[in-house]
N, C-alpha and C positions, 0 to 999 in steps of 0.2 A: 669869161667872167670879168665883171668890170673892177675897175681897182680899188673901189669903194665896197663891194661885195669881196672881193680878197681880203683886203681890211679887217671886212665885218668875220669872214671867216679865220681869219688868225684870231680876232677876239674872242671868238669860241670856243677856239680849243685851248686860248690860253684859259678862258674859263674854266674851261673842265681840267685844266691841267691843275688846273690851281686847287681843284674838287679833289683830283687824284691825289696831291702833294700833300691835305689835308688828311685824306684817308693814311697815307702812307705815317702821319706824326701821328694821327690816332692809333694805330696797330705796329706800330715797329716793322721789322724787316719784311716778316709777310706780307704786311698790307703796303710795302714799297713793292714787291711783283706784282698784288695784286694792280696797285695803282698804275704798274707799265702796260700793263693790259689793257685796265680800263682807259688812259689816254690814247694808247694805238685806236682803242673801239670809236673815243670821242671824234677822234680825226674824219671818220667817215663818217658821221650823224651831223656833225657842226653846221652843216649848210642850212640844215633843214630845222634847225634850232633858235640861229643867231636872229630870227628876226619877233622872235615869241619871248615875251619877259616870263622873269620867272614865278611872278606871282599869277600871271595870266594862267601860264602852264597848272599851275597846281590848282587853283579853278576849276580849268577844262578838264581835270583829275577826278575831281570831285562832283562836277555834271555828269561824265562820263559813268563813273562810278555808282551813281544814284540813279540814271535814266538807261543804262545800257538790260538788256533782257539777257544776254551770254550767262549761260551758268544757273539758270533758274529754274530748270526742268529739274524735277524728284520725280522719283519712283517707292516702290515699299521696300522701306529698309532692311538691312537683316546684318545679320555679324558672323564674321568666323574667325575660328583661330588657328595662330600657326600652331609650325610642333613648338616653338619655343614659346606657345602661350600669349603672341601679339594677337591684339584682338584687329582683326581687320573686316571694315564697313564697306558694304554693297549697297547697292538696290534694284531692283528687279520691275522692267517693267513688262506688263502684262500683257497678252495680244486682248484685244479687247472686240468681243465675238458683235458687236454691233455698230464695229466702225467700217467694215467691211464695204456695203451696202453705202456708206456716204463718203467716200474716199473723195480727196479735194481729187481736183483734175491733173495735180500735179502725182499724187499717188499712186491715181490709175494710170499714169503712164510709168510708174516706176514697178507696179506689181500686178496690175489688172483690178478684178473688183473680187475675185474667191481667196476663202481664209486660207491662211499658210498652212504648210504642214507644220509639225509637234519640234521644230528647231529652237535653242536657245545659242543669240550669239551671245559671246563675252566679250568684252573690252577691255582692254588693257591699254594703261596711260604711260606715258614718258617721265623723265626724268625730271623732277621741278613740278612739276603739271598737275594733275589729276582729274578723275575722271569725267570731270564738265570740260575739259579738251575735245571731246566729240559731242560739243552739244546740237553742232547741225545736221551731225550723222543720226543723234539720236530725233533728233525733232521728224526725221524723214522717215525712223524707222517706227518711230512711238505707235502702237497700238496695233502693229502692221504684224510685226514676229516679235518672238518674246528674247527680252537684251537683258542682260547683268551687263552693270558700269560699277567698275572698285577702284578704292585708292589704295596704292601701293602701298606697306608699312612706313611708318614716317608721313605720309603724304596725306594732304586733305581730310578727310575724318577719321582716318584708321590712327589705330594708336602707334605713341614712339615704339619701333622694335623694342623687342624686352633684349634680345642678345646683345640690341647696343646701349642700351641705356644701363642696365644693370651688370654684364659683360666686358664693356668696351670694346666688341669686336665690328668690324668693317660689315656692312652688308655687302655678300655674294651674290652673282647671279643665280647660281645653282638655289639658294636660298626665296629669292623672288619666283622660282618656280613650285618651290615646294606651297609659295603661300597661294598661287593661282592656284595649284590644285587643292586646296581648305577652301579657295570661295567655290572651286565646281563642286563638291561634295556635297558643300552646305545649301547653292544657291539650284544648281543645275544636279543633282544626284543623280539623272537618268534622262534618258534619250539623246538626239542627236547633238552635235555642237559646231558652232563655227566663233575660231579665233582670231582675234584681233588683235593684232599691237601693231602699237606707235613707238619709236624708238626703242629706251629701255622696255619699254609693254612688247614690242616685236623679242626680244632679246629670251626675256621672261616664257614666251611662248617656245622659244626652242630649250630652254632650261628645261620645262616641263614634258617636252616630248626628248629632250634625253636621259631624264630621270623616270619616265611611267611610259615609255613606247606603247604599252598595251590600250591607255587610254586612248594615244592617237587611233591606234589600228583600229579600233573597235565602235569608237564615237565622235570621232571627228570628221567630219565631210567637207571640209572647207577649211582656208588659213587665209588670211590679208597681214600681209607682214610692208609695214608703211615707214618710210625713213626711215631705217633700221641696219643692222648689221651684223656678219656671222662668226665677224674676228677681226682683228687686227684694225684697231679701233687707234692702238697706239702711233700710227702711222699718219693720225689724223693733223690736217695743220692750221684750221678755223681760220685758214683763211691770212694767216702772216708769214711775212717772210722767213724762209729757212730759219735764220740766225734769232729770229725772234722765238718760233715756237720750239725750237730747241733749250731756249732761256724755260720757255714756261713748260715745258716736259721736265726739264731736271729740279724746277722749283715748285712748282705747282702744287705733288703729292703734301709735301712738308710744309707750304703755305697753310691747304689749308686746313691739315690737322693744328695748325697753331690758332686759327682763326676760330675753329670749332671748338677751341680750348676758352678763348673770350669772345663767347658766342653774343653776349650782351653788351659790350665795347662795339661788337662788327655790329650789328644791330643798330642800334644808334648810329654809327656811322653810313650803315645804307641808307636809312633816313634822314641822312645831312647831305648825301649826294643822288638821292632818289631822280633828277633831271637827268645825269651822267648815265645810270644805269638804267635810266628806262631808252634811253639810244642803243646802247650794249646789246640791252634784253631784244629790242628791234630787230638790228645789225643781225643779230644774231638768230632770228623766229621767223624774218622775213623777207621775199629778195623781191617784190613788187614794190615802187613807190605809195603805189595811191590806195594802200591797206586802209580800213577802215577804221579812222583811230578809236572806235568803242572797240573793236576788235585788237587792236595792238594794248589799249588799254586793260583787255580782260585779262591777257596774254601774262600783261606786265603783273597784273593779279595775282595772279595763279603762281607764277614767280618768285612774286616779293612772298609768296606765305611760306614760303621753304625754307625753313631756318637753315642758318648755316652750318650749324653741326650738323646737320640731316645732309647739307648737302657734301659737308666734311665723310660724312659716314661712307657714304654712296661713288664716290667718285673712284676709289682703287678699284672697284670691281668692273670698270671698261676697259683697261690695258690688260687686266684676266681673261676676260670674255673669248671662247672660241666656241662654237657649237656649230661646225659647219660639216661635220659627221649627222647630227643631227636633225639636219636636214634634210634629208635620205626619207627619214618616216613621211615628207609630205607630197611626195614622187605621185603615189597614188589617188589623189583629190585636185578639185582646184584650188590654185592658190592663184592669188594677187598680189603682185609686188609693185610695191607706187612709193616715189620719190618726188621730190621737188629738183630743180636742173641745180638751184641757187640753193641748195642746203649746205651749208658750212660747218655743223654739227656732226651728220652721219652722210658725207658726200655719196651723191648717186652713184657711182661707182662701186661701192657695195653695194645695193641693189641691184645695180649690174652683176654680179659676180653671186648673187644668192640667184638669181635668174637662171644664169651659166648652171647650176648645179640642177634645177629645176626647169628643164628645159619645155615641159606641158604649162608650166604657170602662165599668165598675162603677167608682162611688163608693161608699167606705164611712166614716163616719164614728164614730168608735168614743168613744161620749161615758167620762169618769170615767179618760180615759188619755191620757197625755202625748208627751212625747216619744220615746223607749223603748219603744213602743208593744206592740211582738214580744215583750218580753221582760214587760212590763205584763199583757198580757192574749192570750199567746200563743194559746190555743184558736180567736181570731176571725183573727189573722192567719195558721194555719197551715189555718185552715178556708177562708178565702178565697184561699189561694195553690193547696189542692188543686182549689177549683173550677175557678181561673185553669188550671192547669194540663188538667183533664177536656176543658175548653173549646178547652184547643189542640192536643188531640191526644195529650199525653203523657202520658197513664195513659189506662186504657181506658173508653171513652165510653159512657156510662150510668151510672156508675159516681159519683152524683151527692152532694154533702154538705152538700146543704142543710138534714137536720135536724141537722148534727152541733153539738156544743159548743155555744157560748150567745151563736153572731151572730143570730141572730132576733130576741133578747131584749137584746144588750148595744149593736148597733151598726146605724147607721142609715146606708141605703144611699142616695144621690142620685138 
């Protein structure tokens, strides 16, 4: 690096330091952890920031925003409720009996030209996100087999949880499984099924099959469990040095119920360091350079709509999480387990270790991708979900996609 770009890079992070310092006199002591955080993130994004002004950036925010297509697929809505009364939003799309016959050519190499069988997969989103996180899984799958996409309580259309807003109680994992099972009742009541999650949506899926095993044994033929994990989450180090993620393990819980307390103070102040944290949110969703900034843009989207009480609510229930008994119910089906090599969230290493227990499943590990992984390098994730799928029956069998897109070449299998 030359010593003119060193420079430019200390000016960076002194900027974002400066973002952090700010943050930390808005919010008192929490938002001083949170600020040590967000400087250590700025450190690694500064490079690729210091040469773009800041009015430029929020521009390109604003192009990005109004010209990007991410997130624009609908289906027909529908609602269900939990047992505690949250009302939570689906939508359901339909296999559509005359699209068969004009399948693009990229289609018919994913399924052939004859209707599926009577499968409904569901999708389940991660944590932040919702359910337009898989909008190029769904774009491949759209009219092919019939999908339910839901937003987790708190998330994206569904309503605030009623146990936390009226309650004040933390959302449980066990809790996100009971509400996947109100959207299969309401959305999918009958025939086969194939399960999906991504992070917390992986997490959710074994919730549910430790709470209703009967439903797995009975109607499940298939699981894709993607960035994800079966326990021991607390062990996680996003990626800083010992000394650091130790600071933000013992501060973190209590950061940010204090935040979620002046959820409209934090507010305001993500929108006063929105450049800082859209590096973070980066750093953090993606381990490729040359992502597609409409795509880190949607990312950052999907993101910023997560309030922070919500995400206050949501975050003790990872150091709880263990469900790796309950993994046992998915011995009998295929299952998909796929990570990114560079995920710093839910390191491939558990995916490794949910593989180790499920020794018939495909492993994939998808090197130069993060966390985000579908939305990263979608061609390998929607290539191996159509396998997943050939494999259990729900599109018609022969119908195989092993040369397709560039998992041969991008992603290495267990």
């Amino acid at each position: 690096m030359s010593e003119s770009s060193a420079e430019a890079a200390v000016a960076a992070v002194a900027s974002a330091s400066e973002a952090a310092a700010g943050w930390r006199r808005a919010t008192g002591l929490a938002g001083a952890a949170i600020g040590v955080i967000a400087a250590g993130a700025a450190a690694g994004v500064a490079i690729e920031r210091m040469t773009v002004g800041r009015g430029m950036r929020q521009k390109a925010r604003l192009a990005l925003d109004s010209a990007g297509p991410y997130g624009s697929l609908r289906g027909t809505p529908g609602k269900a409720y939990a047992d505690d009364g949250t009302e939570l939003y689906y939508e359901v799309d339909d296999v559509d009996p005359e699209s068969a016959p004009a399948l693009s050519p990229r289609r018919r190499r994913l399924f052939g030209r004859k209707a599926p069988a009577p499968v409904t997969v569901v999708f389940s989103h991660g944590y932040c996100l919702n359910q337009d996180s898989w909008h190029f899984q769904r774009a491949a799958l759209r009219g092919v087999v019939r999908t339910v996409h839901w937003d987790q309580r708190s998330h994206g259309r569904s309503a605030r949880g009623v146990a936390q807003t009226q309650e004040g109680r933390h959302v449980d994992i066990e809790q996100l499984g009971r509400d996947l099972k109100a959207v299969i009742d309401a959305a999918a009541p009958e025939g086969p099924l194939v399960l999906v999650g991504h992070s917390m949506g992986g997490m959710t899926v074994m919730a549910l099959a430790d709470q209703y095993p009967e439903l797995i044994r009975e109607r499940v033929v298939a699981t894709a469990l993607v960035g994800t994990s079966s326990g021991r989450l607390g062990e996680v180090n996003f990626g800083l040095p010992v000394a650091g993620v130790n600071a933000v393990r013992r501060v973190l819980p209590g950061v940010l119920k204090a935040l979620g307390q002046r959820a409209e103070l934090v507010e305001k102040g993500r929108r006063a360091t929105a450049d800082l944290f859209a590096g973070i949110i980066k750093r953090y969703s993606f381990s490729s350079r040359d992502v597609d900034p409409a795509i880190a843009r949607f990312a950052e989207r999907m993101i910023e709509g997560t309030p922070i009480d919500v995400v206050a609510e949501f975050y003790p229930a990872f150091a709880d999480h263990d469900k790796t008994e309950a993994l046992a119910l998915f011995t009998d089906m295929p299952v998909l387990v796929l990570a990114g090599v560079g995920d710093l969230v839910t390191p491939s290493e558990h995916s490794e270790a949910i593989a180790d227990l499920l020794p018939e499943a495909e492993l994939v590990l998808v090197p130069d991708a993060g966390h985000l992984v579908m939305l990263e390098h979608p061609e390998v994730v929607t290539d191996r979900l159509a396998d997943l799928l050939t494999r259990a029956g729900a599109v018609p069998a022969g119908a195989t996609v092993s040369g397709y897109g560039s998992t041969s070449s991008t992603a290495r299998r267990g």
